[in-house]
N, C-alpha and C positions, 0 to 999 in steps of 0.2 A: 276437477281432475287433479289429480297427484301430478305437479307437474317436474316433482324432481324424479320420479317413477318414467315421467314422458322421456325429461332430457336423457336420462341413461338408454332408456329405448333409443334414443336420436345417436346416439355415441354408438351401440351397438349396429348400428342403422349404416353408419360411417366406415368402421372399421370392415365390416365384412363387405361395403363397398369397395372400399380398396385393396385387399386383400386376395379374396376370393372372386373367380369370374363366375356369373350365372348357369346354371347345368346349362339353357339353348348354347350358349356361346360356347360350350367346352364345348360339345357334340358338332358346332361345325367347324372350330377349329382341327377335331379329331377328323373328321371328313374331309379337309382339304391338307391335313398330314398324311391323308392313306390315298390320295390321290399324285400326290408330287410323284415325280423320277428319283429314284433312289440318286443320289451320288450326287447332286446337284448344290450349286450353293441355295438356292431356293430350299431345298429340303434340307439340306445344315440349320439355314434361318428354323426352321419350323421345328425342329429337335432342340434346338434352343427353346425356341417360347415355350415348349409343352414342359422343358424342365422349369424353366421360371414360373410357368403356372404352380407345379410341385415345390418348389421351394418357396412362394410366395403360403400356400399353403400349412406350410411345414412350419413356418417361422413367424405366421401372421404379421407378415410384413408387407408395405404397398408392391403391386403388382409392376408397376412402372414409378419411373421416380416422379414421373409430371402429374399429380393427382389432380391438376386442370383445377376449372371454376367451381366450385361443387353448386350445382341447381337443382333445387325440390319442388316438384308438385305434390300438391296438399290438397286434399279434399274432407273436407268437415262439415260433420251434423250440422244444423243451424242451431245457434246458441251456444258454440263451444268458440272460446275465446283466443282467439288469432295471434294476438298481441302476445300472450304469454305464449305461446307456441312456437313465434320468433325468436323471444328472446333465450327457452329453452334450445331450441337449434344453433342460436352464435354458441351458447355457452359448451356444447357437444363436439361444435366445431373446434372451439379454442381447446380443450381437451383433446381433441385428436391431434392435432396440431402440433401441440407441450409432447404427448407420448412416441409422436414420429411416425405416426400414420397418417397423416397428412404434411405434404409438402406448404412450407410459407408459402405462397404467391398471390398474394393480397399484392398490390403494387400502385403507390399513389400516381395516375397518372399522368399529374403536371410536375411534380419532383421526382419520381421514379423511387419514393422512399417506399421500403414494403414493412407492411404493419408489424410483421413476425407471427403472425394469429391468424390471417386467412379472414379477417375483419375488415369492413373497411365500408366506401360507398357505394351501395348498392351490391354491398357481398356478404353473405352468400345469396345467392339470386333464389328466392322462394315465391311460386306459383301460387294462388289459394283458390279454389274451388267450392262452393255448400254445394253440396245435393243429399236425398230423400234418407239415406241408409245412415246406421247407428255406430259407423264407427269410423275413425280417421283412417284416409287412408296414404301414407306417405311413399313418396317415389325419389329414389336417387339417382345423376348419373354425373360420374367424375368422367370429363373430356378434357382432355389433357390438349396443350395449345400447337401441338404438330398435324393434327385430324384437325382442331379448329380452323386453323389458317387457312386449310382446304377445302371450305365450305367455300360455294359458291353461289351466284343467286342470277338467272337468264332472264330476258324481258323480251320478250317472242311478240310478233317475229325478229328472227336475228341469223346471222349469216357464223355455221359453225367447222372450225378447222376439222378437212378432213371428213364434214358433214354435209357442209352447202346450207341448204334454207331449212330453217325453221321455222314453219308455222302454227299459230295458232289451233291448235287441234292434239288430238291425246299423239300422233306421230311425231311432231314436233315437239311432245313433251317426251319423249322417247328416246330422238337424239340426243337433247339436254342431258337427260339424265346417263346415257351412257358418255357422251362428252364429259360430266362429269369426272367420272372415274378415270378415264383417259388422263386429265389434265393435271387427276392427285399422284399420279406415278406412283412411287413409294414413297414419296416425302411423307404420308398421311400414319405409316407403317403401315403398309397393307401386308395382308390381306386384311380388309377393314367392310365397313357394314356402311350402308346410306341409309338416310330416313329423306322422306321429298315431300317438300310442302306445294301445291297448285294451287294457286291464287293467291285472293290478298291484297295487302300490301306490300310494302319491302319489310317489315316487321313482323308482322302475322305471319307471312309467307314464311321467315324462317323460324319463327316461336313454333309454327304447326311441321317444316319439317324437324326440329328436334324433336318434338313429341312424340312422329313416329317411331322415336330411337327406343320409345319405352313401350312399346308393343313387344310379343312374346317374339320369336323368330318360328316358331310353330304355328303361329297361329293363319288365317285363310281373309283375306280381306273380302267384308261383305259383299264391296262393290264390284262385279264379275271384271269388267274394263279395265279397273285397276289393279286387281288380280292379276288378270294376264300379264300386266305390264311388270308386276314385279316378277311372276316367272321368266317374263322372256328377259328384261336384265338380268335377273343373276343366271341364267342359263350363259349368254351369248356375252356380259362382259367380262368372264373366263375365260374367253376365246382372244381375248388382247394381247395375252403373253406379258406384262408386266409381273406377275408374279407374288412372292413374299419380300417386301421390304424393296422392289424392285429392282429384281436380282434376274425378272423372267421367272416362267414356271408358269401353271397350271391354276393356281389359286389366287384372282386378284381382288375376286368381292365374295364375302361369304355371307351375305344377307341384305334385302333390300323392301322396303316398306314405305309404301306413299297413303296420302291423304288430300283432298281435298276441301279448299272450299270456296265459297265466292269471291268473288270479284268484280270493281264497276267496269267500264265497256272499255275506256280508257286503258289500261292496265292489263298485263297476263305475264304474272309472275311465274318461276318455276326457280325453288328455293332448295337448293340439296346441302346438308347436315351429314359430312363425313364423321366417320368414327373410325379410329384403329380397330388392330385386331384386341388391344384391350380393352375391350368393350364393359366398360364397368357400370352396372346399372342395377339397382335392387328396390325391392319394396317392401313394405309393412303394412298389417292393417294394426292398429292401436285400439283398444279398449278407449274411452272418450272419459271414461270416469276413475278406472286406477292408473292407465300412462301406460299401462304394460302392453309386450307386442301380445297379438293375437294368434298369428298367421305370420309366414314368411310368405313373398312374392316367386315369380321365375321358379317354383320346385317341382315344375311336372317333368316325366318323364326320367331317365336315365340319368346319372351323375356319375361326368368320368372323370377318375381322379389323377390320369397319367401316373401309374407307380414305378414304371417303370422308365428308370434314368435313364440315357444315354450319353456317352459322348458327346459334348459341346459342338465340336466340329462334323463328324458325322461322314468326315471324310477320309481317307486312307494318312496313318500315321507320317509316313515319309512324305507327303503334299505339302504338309505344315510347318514354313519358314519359320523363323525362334527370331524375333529382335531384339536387343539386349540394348536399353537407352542409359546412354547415349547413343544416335543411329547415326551413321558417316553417310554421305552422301554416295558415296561407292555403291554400300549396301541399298539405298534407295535408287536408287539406277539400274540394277539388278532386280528391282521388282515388277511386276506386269498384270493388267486386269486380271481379274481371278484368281490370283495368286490369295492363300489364306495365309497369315500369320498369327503368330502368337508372340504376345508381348510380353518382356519382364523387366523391371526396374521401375522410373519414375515418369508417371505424367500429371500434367497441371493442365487444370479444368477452366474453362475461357468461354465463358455466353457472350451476350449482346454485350453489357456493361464493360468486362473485361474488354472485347475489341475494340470498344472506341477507346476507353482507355488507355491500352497499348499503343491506340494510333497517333496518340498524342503524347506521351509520358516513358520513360524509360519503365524497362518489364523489374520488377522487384524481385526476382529472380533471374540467372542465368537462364536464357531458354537455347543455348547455341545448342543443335546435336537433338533438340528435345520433342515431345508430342506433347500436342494441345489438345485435349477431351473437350469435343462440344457435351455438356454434361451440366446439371442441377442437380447435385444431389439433396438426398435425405435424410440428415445430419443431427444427430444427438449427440449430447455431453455427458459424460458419466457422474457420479459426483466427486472424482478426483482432479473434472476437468478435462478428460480424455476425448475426443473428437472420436465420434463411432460412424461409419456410413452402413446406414439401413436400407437404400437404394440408390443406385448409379447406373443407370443407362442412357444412352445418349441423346440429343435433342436436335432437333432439324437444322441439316447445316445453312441452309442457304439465305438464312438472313444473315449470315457473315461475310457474304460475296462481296461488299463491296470494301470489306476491310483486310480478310483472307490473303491476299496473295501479299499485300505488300507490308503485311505482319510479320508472313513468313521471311520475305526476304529481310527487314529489319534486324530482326534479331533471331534468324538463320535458324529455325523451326524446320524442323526435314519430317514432318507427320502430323497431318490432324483426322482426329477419328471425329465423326458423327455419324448423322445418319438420312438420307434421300440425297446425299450425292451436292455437288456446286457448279457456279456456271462455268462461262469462258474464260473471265476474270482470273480464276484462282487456277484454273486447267492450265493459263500459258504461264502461270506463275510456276505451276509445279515443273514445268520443262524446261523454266529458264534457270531457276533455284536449284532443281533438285528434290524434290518435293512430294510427299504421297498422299491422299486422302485414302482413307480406312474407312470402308463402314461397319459398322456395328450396329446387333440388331433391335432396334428400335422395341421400349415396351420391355425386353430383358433386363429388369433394373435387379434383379435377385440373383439372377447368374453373375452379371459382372459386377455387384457389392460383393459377391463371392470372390470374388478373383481380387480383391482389394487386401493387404494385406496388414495395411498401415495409413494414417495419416500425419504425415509427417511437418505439416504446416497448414498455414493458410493466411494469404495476405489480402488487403481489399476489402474485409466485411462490412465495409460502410455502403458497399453495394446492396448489401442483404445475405444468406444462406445460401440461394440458387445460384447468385450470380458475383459470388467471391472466388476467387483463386485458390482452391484446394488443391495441396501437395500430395499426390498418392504413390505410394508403393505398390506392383500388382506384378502377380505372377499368374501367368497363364489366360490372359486377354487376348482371347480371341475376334477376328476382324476379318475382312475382307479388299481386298486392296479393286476398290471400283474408278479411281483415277490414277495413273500414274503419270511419271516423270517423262513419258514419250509421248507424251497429247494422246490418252486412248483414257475415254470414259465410257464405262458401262450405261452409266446414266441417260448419256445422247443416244447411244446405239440401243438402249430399250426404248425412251422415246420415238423415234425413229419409228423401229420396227411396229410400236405399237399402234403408231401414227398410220403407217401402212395398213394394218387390220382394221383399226374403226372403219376406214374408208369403204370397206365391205358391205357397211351398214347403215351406207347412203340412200338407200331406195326403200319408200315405203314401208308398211309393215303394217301398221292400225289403219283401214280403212276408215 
């Protein structure tokens, strides 16, 4: 095999993974945009993604800024040589990487140092398979670490909130699975897609539910039994009310696909594999002997291309609050759930690293008056040296709960945007401070690179690229204020609400 012919296949392989969503996934993103309530922050959310789809396309740029672990399944003739086939893959990787279509996040994890390359141990994670047919056949999916987190894995029977018992039998695998989606709210960004693995082990069970994730979303599962089961969850967990980005609405799961397989008598795994709604997954078949692709994957059927833009907000022009940061604490006390804003002047980006950082260290910047971006961007250098952002959208807040609230107060922080919302921690923080959480729509990393106007610094890079302190300028950032300064979060009261609906779906179903 030509296998410098392959690795450009593998690059090509990469990039239209991260860029482009697969035609099933446009089509039922479009299905669960024509189904929302007009006027809704839920349907704002979904006007967004359908533009970040179009500008992700337009720009061939990543769709979200978290382009995740990247993991390949491989299947190969017998006699075709595995080994160079790896090491053609890191080498595709590391070039995606350098050009800024892939985010760094290789991350060593006893020192926290991250490679820069997306290299490292046991990354990128590549599957290998022989069977009978004559050509390779490769599969990608970029899962980004906000849908990972929200994987879950049940060992039945088991006592489930809101569900009662679960036992061993396809009913009990039923509540599991809709327990599931309950318990990803929007932290996962939903509207978001499951794959379920039954049986196993703790390993297999969830290697076999990712695998579901690379099935078509068209397609009909052989097994009648499990058929049903994927229709009646994606029918009946849109009936939760969680919504887009868990905001509520209409649209919380827009595809679901299980698999089975054994297990010993001991054991009764049920392993679910969330995925956002950017569901980034592609395939190739390869020629075995020039490198070159043959075939694309995922092309049947309709390709919708959203050409038509709207509105970022999506909501009536006079709704839309203007914060101009530095923000006074007046003006944040003046804000209230639902309330959208838009933002202009300067924010600085604060992940894991930065908060513990902060919680111990003076901030290297002023932060009085200012917002914190939960954010990793995806950052190029020009060759003047200029710092470019290629994607910036936000990243799940709530593993900063335990640093959040008394960050804020520290060094008098009156705004942090991310995305799925914080706990009670940083809620009585924002009432005692002054304080707001903003969400932003999760997976929109092309919209708000757009709205960046500048980068005006950057301190910390010994943390890495994701998780240094970028200085941005942005005009016209849009948000939604889901916590405010008066103890009222959207978050609880979806949960809640949604808590109240599973309970519906207590009784029965699979005899």
């Amino acid at each position: 095999m030509d296998i410098q012919k392959f690795q450009e296949s593998m690059f090509k392989l990469v990039v239209e993974t991260s860029t482009k969503l697969p035609k099933d996934v446009r089509r039922a993103v479009k299905a669960a945009k024509e189904k929302e309530n007009a006027g809704t922050r839920a349907a704002m959310s979904l006007a967004t993604i359908t533009n970040n789809i179009k500008m992700a396309d337009e720009q061939v740029s990543p769709i979200c800024q978290d382009t995740g672990l990247p993991t390949f399944k491989i299947k190969t003739p017998v006699g075709v040589n595995q080994l160079e086939i790896k090491e053609a893959i890191k080498n595709a990787i590391v070039l995606a990487t350098k050009e800024g279509k892939l985010r760094p996040n290789s991350v060593d994890s006893l020192t926290g140092e991250n490679s820069g390359d997306n290299l490292g141990a046991g990354l990128p994670v590549m599957k290998f398979d022989q069977w009978e047919k004559d050509y390779i056949d490769v599969r990608l999916i970029l899962k980004g670490g906000g849908c990972e987190n929200k994987n879950i894995q049940y060992s039945l029977p088991c006592e489930l909130e809101g569900l009662g018992r679960a036992g061993r039998d396809l009913d009990g695998i039923r509540k599991c699975i809709m327990h599931s989606v309950y318990q990803a709210q929007g932290q996962g960004c939903s509207a978001g897609f499951i794959g379920v693995g039954i049986g196993g082990d703790r390993s297999s069970g969830y290697d076999l539910a990712k695998e579901q994730l690379f099935r078509s979303l068209d397609d009909v599962n052989p097994n009648e039994d499990l058929a049903r089961l994927e229709e009646y969850v994606l029918e009946n967990a849109n009936k939760l009310g969680i919504g887009t980005m868990g905001f509520g609405g209409e649209a919380t799961l827009l595809g679901c696909k299980v698999g089975v397989m054994n297990r010993i008598p001991a054991s009764f795994y049920v392993s679910v594999a969330y995925n956002c709604w950017a569901f980034r997954r592609m395939g190739v078949s390869v020629n075995p002997e020039t490198g070159e692709i043959n075939e694309w994957m995922y092309q049947d059927g309709e390709f919708i291309d959203f050409a038509e833009k709207e509105t970022a907000a999506s909501v009536e022009e006079e709704e839309i609050i203007t914060l101009q940061a530095p923000i006074t604490e007046e003006q944040i006390r003046g804000l209230k759930v639902g309330d959208v804003v838009r933002i202009n002047g300067m924010m600085y980006t604060g992940r894991d690293a930065i908060h513990k950082y902060l919680s111990d260290h003076d901030s290297p910047v002023d932060l009085n008056g200012q917002i914190i971006y939960h954010c990793g961007p995806v950052m190029l250098k020009d060759k003047d040296g200029v710092w470019h952002v290629k994607a910036a959208g936000p990243t799940t807040s709530i593993r900063e709960e335990p640093y959040q609230g008394d960050i804020m107060k520290k060094f008098g922080i009156r705004a942090v945007i991310g995305k799925g919302g914080m706990g009670p921690k940083t809620l009585a923080a924002l009432a005692e401070h002054g304080g707001v959480y903003l969400n932003a729509i999760g997976g929109a990393a092309q919209y708000y690179a757009d709205c960046i106007k500048s980068v005006e610094g950057v301190d910390l890079m010994q943390f890495g690229i994701p998780e240094a302190m970028w200085h941005l300028r942005v005009e016209g950032f849009t948000a939604v204020v889901t916590m405010d300064s008066h103890g009222n979060s959207l978050h609880a009261d979806v949960d809640k609400s949604s808590l109240e609906k599973l309970a519906q779906f207590k009784e029965p179903v699979f005899k």
